[in-house]
N, C-alpha and C positions, 0 to 999 in steps of 0.2 A: 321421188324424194319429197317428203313434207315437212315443212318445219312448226316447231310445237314449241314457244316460245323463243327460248334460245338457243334449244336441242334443234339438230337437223338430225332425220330417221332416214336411214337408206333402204329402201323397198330392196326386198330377196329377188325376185323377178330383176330388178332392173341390172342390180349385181353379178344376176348368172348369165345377162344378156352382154353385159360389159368383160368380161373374161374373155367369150370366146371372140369377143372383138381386139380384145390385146393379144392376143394367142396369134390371130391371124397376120395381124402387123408385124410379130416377131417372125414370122415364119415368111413374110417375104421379105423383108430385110435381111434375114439370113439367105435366102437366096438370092436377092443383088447381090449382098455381098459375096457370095461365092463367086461369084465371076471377075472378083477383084483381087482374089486370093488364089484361084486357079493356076498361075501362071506359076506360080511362085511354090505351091504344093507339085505339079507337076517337074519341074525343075529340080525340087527337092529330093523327091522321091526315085527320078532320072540319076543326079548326081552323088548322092548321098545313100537311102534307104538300100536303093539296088546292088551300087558296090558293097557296100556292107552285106546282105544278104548274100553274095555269091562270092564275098570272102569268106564269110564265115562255111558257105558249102563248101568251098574247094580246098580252105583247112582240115577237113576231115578226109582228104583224096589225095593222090600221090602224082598230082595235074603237074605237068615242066610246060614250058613255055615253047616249044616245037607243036602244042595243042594236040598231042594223040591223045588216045582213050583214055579218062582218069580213072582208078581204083580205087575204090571205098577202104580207107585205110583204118577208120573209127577215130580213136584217138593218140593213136600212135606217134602223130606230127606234134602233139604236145607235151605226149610223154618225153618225145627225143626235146623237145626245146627246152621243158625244166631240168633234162639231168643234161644242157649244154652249156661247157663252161664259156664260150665265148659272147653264148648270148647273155649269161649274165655279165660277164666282163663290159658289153655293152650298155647295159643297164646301168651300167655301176658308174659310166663314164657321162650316161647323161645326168644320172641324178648328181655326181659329182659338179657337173657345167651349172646345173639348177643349184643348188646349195650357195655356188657362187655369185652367181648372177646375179638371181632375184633378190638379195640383201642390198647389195652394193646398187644394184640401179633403183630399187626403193630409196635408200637415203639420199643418190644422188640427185636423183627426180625432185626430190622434195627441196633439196638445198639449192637447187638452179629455179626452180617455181619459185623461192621466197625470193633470191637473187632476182629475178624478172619483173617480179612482184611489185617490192620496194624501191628500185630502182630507177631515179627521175629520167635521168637523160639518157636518148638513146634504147627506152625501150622496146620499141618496135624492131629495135636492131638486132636487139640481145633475144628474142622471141624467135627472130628470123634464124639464126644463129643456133640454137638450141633444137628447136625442130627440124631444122635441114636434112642432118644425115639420116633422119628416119626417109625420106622422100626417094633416097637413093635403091639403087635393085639390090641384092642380097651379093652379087655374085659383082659388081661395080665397089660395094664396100668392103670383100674382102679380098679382089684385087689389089685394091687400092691399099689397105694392111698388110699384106702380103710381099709388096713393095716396100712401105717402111720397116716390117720388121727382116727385108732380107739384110742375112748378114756380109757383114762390110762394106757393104754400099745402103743400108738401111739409114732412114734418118733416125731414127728411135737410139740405136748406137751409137749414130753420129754425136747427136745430142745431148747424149746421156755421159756421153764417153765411156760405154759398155763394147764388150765383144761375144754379146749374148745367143747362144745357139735358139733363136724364140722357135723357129720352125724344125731343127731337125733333132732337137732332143725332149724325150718325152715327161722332163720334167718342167719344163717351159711351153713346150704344146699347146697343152689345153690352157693354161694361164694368155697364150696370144689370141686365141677365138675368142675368149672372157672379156677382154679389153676390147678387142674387135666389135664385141657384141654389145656392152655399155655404151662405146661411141654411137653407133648404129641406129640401137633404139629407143635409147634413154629419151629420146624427145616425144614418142606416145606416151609416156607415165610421167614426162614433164609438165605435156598439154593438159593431161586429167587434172594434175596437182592445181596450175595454175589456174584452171575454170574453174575451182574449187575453194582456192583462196579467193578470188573474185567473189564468190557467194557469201563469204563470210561477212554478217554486217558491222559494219563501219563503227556503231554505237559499242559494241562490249570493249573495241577495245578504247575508246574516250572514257566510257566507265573506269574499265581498268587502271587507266592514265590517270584519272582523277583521282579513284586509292591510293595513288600512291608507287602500281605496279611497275614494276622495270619492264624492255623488253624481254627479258628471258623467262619470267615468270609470264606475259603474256602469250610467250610464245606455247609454253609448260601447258597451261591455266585454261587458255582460248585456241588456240592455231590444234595444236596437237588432238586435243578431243573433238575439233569441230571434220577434221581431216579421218578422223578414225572409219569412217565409212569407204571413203577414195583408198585409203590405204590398203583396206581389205583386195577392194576390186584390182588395186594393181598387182598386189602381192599376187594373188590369182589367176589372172590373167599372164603375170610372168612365169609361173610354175608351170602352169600349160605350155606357155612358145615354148618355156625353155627346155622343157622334156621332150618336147620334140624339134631340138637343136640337128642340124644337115646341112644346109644350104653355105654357110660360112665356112663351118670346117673340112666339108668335102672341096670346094674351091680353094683355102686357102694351103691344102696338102694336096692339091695338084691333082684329087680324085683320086687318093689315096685314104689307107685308114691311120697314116699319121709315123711317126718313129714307135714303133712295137706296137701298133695298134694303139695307142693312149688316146686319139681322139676318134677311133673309131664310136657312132654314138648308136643305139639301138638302131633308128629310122636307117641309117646308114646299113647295119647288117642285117637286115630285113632286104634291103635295094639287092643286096651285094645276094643273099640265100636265092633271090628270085630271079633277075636278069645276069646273076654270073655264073654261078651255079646249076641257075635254071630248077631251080626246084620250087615252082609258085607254090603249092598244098604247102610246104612248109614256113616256106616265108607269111604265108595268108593265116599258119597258126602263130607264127611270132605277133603276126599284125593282127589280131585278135586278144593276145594276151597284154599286148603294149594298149590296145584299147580299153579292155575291163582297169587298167592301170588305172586311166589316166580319168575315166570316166569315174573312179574311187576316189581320185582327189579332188573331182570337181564335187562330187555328192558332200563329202569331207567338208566342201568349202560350203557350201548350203547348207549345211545342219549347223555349222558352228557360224553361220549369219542369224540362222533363225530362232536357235539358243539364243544368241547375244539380245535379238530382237524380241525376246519373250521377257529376259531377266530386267529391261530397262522399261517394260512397261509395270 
C-alpha cells in the first residue's frame, strides 16, 4: 500500500493475498463453531426431522400399532381423511377453541400488562400473581377447573348462583376449556406485553403530557402503535398453541371426547385414529395434514410481517 498525497493505493497483489486469508478464518470459525451447534442439530434431527420423515412414510402405508408388515397404500389414507366427516368436525372444534381464545387472551394480556404496569403498590405482587398459573402442568390446571366447574358442588355455581351443566353439555363444553385455558396462559402473553411496555420510552409520553394529551389518546397515539409488533407475535404464537388445543380438554372430560363429541379437537382424533383404533398409517395422514395446516399459518404470519415491514420503510 502507498500513499500519494492523500490518496492511499491498494496494491492488487496485496488484495489477492488478503482474501485468501479471510476465507481461511472464516472457514475455521465455522468449524469451532460446529462443534457448539452439533449437539443441538443432532438432537434436532433425532427428535424432530426423523419423526416427521417416518410419519410422513407411514402415512402413505396401512402400519397399526401391533407393528406387522405395512402395505403401501399410496394415498388412500388421505383420500379417507378429506371425505372424513369426523375429522373435519375435529378441525372445526379446534379452530372454533382458536377463534376464541386468541382474541380474549390478546386483549386480556394487554389490559393486566398496563394494570401491572402502572400500578404503585404491590407490584411485584400483582406480576407474581398474573404469571403463576402459567407455571402450573396442564393436567394440575384442568384438574383443578374441572373441580370448580363441577356441578353442584362447583364453586363457579356456587358463586354465581348458576346451576350450570359447564361439563356435560355440549353447549358449555368448549366455553369451560376457553376459560380454563385464559386462566392458565394468559400469563406468557402478559410477560411479553409487560417487557414491552417497559421498552417504551418514558419521554413520548412527558411530550404527550405537555400537549396537552389525556391518557387515552396516549394510550390510542403511543402504547397502541408502539405494542403493534408484541402483538403480532402473540397473536401468533396463540393461534399455533391453540390449534393444537388437548392436554386440558382431554383431562378435564375425563379422557373423553366431551358430551357429543363438542370438545373433541383434532390432536385428540389423531391420538384416538392411532392408539384406539390402532390404525397409525392413518392417523400419521391426519398428522400430516393437521401439519401442512398449521405450517400455512405460520408462513401466513411471515409474509404478512414482512409486508407490514416493507410498506413502513
Amino acid at each position: 500500500m502507498t500513499a500519494t498525497g492523500a490518496q492511499t493505493v491498494l496494491h492488487p497483489a496485496r488484495v489477492g493475498a488478503a482474501a485468501p486469508a479471510a476465507s481461511v478464518r472464516r472457514r475455521q470459525g465455522l468449524q469451532h463453531g460446529g462443534w457448539f451447534v452439533a449437539p443441538f442439530v443432532a438432537l434436532f434431527a433425532l427428535f424432530v426431522v426423523w419423526p416427521l420423515l417416518r410419519g410422513l412414510y407411514l402415512s402413505f402405508t396401512d402400519a397399526n400399532v401391533s407393528g406387522d408388515h405395512a402395505s403401501f397404500v399410496g394415498l388412500d389414507n388421505y383420500r379417507e381423511a378429506l371425505d372424513d366427516p369426523l375429522m373435519w368436525e375435529a378441525l372445526g372444534h379446534s379452530a372454533y377453541f382458536t377463534l376464541l381464545v386468541v382474541p380474549c387472551i390478546t386483549v386480556l394480556a394487554f389490559l393486566l400488562a398496563m394494570l401491572a404496569h402502572h400500578i404503585e403498590r404491590g407490584k411485584w405482587l400483582w406480576r407474581l400473581c398474573f404469571f403463576l398459573p402459567f407455571l402450573l402442568p396442564s393436567t394440575v390446571a384442568a384438574n383443578l377447573w374441572q373441580w370448580l366447574f363441577n356441578p353442584g358442588t362447583g364453586m363457579v355455581d356456587h358463586v354465581l348462583g348458576l346451576e350450570t351443566p359447564w361439563l356435560t353439555d355440549k353447549s358449555y363444553a368448549m366455553l369451560a376449556v376457553v376459560i380454563t385455558t385464559l386462566w392458565w396462559t394468559v400469563g406468557f402473553s402478559f410477560l411479553l406485553y409487560l417487557a414491552a411496555l417497559q421498552g417504551i420510552p418514558a419521554h413520548l409520553y412527558e411530550a404527550a403530557a405537555l400537549d396537552g394529551a389525556g391518557a387515552w389518546h396516549r394510550a390510542v397515539r403511543i402504547t397502541l402503535p408502539m405494542l403493534r409488533n408484541i402483538t403480532g407475535l402473540v397473536v401468533a404464537l396463540q393461534v399455533l398453541a391453540s390449534l393444537q388445543v388437548f392436554d386440558q380438554a382431554v383431562v378435564m372430560q375425563d379422557f373423553g371426547p366431551g358430551p357429543e363429541g363438542s370438545t373433541r379437537a383434532l390432536v385428540q382424533y389423531t391420538l384416538e385414529q392411532g392408539f384406539t383404533s390402532y390404525r397409525v398409517g392413518y392417523a400419521s395422514a391426519i398428522s400430516i395434514i393437521f401439519f401442512v395446516i398449521i405450517a400455512a399459518v405460520a408462513l401466513v404470519r411471515m409474509w404478512l410481517l414482512r409486508t407490514r415491514e416493507e410498506d413502513g420503510r
